[in-house]
mmCIF file as gemmi writes it, N, C-alpha and C atoms, coordinates in Angstrom:
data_model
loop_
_atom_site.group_PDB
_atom_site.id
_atom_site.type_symbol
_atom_site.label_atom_id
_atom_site.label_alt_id
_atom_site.label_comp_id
_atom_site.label_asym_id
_atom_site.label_entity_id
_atom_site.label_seq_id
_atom_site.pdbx_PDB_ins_code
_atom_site.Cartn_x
_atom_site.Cartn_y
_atom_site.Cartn_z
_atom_site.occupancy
_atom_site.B_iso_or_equiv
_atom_site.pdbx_formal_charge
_atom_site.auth_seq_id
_atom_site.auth_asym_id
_atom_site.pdbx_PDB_model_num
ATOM 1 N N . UNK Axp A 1 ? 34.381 -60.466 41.648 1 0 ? 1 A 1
ATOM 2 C CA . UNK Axp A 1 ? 35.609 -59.78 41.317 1 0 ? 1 A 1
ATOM 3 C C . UNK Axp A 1 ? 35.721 -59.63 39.802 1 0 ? 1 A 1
ATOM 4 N N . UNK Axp A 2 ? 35.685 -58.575 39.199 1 0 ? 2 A 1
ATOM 5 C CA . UNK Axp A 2 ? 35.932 -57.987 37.906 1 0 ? 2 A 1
ATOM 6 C C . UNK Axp A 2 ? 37.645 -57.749 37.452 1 0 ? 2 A 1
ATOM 7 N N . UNK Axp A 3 ? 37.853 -58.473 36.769 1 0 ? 3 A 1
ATOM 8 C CA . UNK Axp A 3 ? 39.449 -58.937 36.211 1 0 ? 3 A 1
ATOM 9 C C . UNK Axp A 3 ? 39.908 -57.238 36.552 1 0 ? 3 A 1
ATOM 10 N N . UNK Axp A 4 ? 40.823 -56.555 36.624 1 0 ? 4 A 1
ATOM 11 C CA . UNK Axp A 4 ? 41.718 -55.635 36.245 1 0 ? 4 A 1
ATOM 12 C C . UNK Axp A 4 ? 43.097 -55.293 36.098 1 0 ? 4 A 1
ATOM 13 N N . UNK Axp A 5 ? 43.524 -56.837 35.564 1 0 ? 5 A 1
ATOM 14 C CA . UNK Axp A 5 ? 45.231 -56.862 35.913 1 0 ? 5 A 1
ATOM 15 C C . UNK Axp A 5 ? 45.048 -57.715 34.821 1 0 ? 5 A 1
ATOM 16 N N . UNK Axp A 6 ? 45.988 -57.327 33.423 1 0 ? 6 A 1
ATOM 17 C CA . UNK Axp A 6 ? 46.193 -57.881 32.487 1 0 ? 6 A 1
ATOM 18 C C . UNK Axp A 6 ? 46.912 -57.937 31.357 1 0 ? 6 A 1
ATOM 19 N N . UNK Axp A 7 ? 47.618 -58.828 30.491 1 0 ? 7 A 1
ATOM 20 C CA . UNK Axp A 7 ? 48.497 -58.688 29.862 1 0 ? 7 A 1
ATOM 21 C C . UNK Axp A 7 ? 49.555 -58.485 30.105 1 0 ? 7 A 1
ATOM 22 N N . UNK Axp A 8 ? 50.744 -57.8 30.213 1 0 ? 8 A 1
ATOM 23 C CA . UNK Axp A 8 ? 51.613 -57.824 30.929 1 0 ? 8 A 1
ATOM 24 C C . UNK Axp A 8 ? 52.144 -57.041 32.202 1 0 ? 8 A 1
ATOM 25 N N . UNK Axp A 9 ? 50.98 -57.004 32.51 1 0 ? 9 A 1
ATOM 26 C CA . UNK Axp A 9 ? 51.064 -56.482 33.929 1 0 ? 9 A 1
ATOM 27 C C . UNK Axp A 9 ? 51.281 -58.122 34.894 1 0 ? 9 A 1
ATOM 28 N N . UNK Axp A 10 ? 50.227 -59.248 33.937 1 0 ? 10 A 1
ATOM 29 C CA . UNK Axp A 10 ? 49.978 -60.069 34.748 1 0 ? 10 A 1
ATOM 30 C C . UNK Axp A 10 ? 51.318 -60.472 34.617 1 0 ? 10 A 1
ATOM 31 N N . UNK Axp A 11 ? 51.858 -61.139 33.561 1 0 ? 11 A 1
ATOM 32 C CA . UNK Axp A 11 ? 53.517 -61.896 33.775 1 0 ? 11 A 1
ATOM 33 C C . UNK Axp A 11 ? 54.093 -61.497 34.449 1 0 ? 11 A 1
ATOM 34 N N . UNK Axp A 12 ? 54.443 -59.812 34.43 1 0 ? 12 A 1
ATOM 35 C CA . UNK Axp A 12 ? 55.299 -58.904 35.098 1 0 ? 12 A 1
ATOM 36 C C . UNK Axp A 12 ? 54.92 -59.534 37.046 1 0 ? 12 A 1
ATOM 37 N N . UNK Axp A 13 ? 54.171 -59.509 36.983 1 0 ? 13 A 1
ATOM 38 C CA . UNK Axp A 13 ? 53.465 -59.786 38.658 1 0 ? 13 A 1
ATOM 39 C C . UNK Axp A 13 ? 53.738 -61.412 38.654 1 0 ? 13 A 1
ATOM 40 N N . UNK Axp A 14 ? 53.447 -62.491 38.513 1 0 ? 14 A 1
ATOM 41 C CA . UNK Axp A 14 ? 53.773 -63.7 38.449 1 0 ? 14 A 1
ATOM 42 C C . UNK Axp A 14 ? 55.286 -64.108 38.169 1 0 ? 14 A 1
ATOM 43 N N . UNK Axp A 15 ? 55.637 -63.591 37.383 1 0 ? 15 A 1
ATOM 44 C CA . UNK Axp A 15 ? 57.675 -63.279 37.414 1 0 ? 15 A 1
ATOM 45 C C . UNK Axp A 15 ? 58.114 -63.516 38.193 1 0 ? 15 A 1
ATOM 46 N N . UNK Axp A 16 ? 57.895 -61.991 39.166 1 0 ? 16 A 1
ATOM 47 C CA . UNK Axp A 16 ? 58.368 -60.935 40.175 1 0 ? 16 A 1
ATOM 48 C C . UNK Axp A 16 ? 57.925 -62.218 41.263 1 0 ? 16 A 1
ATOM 49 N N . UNK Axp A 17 ? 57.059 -62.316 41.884 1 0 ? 17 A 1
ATOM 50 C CA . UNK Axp A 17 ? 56.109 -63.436 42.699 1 0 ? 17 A 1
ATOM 51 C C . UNK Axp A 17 ? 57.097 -64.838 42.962 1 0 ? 17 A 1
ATOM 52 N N . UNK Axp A 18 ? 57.369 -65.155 42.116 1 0 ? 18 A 1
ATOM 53 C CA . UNK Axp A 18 ? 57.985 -66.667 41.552 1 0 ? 18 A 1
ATOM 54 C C . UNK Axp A 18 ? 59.215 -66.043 42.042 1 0 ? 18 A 1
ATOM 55 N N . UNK Axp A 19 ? 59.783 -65.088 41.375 1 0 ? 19 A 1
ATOM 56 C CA . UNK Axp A 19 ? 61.67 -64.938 41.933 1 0 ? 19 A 1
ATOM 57 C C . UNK Axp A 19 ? 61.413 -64.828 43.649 1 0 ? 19 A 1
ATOM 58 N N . UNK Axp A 20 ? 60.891 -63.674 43.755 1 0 ? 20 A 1
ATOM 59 C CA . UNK Axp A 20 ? 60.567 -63.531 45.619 1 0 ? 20 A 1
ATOM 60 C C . UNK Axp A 20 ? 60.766 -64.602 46.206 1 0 ? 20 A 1
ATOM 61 N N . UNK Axp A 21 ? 59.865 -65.562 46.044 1 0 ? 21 A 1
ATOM 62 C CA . UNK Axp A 21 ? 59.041 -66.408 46.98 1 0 ? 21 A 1
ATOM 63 C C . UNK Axp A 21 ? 60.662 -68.064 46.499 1 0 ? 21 A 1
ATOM 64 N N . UNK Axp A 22 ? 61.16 -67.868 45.242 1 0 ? 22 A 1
ATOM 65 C CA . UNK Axp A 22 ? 62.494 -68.701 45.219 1 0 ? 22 A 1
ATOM 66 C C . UNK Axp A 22 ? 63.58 -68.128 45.968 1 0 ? 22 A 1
ATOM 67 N N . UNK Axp A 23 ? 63.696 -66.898 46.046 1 0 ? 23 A 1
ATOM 68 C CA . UNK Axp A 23 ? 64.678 -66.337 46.572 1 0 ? 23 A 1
ATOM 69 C C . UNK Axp A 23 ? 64.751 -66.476 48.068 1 0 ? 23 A 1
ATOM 70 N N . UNK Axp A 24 ? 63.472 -66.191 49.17 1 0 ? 24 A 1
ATOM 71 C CA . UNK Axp A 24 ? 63.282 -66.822 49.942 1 0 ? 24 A 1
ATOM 72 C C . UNK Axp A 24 ? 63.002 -68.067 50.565 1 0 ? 24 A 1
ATOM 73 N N . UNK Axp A 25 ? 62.566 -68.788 49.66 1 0 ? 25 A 1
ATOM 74 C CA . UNK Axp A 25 ? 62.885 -70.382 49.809 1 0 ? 25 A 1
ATOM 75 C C . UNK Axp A 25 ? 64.552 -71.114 50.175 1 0 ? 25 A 1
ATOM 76 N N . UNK Axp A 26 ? 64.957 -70.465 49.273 1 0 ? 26 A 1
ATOM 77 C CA . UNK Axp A 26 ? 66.636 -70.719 49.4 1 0 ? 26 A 1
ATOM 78 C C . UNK Axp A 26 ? 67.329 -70.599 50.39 1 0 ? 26 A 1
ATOM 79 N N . UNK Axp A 27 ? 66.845 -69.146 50.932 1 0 ? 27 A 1
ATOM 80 C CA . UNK Axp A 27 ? 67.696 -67.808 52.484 1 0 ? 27 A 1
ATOM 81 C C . UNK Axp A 27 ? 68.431 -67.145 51.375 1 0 ? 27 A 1
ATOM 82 N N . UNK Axp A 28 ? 68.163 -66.913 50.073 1 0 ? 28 A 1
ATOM 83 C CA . UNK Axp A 28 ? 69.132 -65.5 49.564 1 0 ? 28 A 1
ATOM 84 C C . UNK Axp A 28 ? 68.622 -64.392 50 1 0 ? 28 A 1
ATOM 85 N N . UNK Axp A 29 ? 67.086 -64.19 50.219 1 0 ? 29 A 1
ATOM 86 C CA . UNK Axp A 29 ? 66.619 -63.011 50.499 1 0 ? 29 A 1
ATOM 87 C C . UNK Axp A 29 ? 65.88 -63.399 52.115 1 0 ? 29 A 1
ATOM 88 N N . UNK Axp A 30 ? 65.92 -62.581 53.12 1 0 ? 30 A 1
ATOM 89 C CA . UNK Axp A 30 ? 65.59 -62.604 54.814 1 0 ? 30 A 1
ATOM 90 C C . UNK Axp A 30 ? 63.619 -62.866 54.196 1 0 ? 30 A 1
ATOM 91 N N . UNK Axp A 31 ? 63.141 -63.052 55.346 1 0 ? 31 A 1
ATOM 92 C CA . UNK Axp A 31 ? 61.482 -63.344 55.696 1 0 ? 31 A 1
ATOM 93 C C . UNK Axp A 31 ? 60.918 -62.482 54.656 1 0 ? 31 A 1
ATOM 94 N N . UNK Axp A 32 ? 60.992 -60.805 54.188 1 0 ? 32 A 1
ATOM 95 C CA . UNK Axp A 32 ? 60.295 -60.29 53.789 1 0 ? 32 A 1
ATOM 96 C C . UNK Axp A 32 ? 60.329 -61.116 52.155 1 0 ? 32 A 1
ATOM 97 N N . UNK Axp A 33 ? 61.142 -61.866 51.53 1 0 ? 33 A 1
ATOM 98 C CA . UNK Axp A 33 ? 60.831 -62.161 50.246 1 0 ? 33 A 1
ATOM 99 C C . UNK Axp A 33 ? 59.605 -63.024 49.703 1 0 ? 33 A 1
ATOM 100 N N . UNK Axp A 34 ? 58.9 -63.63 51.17 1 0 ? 34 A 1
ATOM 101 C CA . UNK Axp A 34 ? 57.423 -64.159 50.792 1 0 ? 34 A 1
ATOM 102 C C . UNK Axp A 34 ? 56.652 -63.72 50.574 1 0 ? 34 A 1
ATOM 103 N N . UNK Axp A 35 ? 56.599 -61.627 51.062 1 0 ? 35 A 1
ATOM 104 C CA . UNK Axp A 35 ? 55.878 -60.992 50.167 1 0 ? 35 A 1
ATOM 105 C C . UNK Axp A 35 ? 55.461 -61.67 48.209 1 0 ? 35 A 1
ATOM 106 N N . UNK Axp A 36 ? 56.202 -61.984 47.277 1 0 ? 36 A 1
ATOM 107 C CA . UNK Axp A 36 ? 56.425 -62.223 46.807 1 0 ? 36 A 1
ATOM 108 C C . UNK Axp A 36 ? 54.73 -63.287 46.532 1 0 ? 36 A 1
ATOM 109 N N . UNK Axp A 37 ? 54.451 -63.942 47.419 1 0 ? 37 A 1
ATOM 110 C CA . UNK Axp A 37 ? 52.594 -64.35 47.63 1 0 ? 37 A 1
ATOM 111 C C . UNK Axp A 37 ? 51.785 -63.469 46.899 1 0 ? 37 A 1
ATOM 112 N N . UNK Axp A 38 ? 51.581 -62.429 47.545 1 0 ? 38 A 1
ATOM 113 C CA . UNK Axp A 38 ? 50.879 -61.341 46.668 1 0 ? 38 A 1
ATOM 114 C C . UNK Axp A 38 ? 50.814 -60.529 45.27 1 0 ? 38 A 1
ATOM 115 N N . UNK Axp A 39 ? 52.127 -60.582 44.991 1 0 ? 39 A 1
ATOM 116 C CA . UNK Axp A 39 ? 51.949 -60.301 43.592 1 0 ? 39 A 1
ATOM 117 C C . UNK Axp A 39 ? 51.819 -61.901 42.642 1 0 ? 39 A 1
ATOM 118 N N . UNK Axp A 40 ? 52.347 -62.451 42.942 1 0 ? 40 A 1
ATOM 119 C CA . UNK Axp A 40 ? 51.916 -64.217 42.465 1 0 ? 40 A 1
ATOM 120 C C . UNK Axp A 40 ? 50.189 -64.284 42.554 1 0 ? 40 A 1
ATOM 121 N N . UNK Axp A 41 ? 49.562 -63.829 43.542 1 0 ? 41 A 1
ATOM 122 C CA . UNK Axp A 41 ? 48.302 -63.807 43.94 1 0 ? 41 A 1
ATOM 123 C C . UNK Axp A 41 ? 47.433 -63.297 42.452 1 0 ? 41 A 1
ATOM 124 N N . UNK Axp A 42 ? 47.709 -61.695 43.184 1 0 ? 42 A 1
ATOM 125 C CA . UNK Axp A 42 ? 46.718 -60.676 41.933 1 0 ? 42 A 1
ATOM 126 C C . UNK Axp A 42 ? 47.271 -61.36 40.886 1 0 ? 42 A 1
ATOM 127 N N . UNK Axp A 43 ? 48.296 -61.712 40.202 1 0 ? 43 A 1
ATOM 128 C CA . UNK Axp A 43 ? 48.448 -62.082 38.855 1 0 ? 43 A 1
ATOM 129 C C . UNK Axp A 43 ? 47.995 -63.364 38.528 1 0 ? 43 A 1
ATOM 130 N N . UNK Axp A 44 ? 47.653 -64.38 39.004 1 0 ? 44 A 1
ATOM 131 C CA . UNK Axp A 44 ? 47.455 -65.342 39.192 1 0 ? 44 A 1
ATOM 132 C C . UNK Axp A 44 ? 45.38 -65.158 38.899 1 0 ? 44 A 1
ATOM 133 N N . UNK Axp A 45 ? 45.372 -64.637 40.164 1 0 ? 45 A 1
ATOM 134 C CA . UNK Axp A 45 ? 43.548 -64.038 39.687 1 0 ? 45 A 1
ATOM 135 C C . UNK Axp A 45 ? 43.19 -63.334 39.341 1 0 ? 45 A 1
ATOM 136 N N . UNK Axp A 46 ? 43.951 -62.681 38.427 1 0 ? 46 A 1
ATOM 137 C CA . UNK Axp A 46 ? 43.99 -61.054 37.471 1 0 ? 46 A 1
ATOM 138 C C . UNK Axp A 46 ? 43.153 -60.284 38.301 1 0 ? 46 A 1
ATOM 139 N N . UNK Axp A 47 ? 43.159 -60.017 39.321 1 0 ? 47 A 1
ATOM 140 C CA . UNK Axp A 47 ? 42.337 -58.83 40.357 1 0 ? 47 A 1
ATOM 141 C C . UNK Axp A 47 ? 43.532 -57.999 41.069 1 0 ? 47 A 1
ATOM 142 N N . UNK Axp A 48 ? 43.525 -57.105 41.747 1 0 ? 48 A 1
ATOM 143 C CA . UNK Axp A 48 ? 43.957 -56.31 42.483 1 0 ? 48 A 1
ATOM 144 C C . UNK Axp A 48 ? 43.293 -55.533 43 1 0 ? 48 A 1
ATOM 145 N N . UNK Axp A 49 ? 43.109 -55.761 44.378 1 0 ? 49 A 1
ATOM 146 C CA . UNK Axp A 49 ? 42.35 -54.691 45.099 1 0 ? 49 A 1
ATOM 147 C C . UNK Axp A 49 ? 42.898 -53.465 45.348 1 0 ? 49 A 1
ATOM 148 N N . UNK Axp A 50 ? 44.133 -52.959 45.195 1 0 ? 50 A 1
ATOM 149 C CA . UNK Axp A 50 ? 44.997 -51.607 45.204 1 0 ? 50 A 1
ATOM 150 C C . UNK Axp A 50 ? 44.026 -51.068 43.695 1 0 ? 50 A 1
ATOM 151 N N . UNK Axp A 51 ? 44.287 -51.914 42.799 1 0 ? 51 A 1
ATOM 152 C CA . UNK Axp A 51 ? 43.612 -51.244 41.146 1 0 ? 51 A 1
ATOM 153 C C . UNK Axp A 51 ? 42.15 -50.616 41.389 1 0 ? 51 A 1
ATOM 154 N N . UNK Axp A 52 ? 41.762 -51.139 42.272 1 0 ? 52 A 1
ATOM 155 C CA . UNK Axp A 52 ? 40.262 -51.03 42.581 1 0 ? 52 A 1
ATOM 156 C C . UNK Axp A 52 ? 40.033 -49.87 43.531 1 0 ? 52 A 1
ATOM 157 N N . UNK Axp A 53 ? 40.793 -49.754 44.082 1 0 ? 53 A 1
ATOM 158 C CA . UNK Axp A 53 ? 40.709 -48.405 44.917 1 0 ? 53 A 1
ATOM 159 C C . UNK Axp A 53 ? 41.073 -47.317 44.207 1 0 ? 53 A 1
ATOM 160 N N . UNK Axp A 54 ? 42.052 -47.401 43.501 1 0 ? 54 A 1
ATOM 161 C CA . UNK Axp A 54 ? 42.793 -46.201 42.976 1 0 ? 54 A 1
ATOM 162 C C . UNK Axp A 54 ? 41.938 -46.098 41.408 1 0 ? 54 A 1
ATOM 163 N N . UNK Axp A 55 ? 40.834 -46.941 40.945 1 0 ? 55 A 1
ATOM 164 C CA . UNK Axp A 55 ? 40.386 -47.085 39.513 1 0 ? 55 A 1
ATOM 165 C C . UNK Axp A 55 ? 40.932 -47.221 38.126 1 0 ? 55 A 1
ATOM 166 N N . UNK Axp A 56 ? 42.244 -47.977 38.988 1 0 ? 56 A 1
ATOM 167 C CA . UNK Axp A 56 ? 43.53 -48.451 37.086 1 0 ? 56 A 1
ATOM 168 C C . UNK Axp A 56 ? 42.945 -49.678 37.138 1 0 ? 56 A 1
ATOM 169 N N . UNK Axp A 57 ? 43.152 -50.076 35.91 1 0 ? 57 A 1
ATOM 170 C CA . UNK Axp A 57 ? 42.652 -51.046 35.389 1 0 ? 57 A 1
ATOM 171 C C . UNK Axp A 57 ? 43.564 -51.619 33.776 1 0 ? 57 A 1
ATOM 172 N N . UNK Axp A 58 ? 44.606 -52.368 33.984 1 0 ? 58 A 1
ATOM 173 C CA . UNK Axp A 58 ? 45.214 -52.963 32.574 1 0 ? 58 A 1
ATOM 174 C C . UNK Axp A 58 ? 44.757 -54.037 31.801 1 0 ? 58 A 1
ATOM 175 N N . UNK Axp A 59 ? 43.209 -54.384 32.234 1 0 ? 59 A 1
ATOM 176 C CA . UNK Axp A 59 ? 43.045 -55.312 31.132 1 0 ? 59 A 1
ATOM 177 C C . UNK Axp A 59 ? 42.62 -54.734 29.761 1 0 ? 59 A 1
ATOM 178 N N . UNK Axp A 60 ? 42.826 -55.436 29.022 1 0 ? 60 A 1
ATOM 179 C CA . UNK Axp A 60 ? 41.976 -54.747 27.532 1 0 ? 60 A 1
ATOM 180 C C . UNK Axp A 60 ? 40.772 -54.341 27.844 1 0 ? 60 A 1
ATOM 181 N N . UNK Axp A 61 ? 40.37 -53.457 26.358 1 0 ? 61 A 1
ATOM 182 C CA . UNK Axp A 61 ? 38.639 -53.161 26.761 1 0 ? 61 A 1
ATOM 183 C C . UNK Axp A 61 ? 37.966 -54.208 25.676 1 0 ? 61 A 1
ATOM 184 N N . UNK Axp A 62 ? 36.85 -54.909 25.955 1 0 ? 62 A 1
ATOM 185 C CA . UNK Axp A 62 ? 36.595 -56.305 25.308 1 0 ? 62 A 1
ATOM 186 C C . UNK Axp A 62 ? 35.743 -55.593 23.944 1 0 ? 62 A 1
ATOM 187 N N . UNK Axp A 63 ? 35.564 -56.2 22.854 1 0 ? 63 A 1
ATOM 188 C CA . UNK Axp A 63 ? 35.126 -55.21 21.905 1 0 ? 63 A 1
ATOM 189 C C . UNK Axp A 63 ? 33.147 -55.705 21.725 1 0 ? 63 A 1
ATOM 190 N N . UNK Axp A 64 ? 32.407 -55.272 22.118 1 0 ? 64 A 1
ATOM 191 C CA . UNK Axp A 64 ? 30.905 -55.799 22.066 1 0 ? 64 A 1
ATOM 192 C C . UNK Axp A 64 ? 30.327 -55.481 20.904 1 0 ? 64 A 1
């Protein structure tokens, strides 16, 4: 797996992830707020397989 989720895409996704998955922990938000896994996920292992299909990619370009 080749990183393609980065910088603040990743916080933005780990944030979002973390509120979900508290919000459903609680019962403020019904079953669907464990979605909230998946974006915690990709940000977590800077991958996204949606990025990979569609060919976006937010990590930096590394300088060689």
């Amino acid at each position: 797996m080749k990183s393609n989720v980065g910088g603040i895409d990743k916080t933005l996704r780990i944030v979002a992830g973390l509120i979900l998955i508290v919000l459903a922990a609680t019962g403020m938000v019904g079953a669907w707020g464990w979605i909230g896994v998946v974006p915690l996920a990709t940000g977590l292992l800077n991958f996204c397989p949606v990025y990979t299909l569609i060919g976006m990619n937010t990590c930096p370009m590394k300088k060689a």
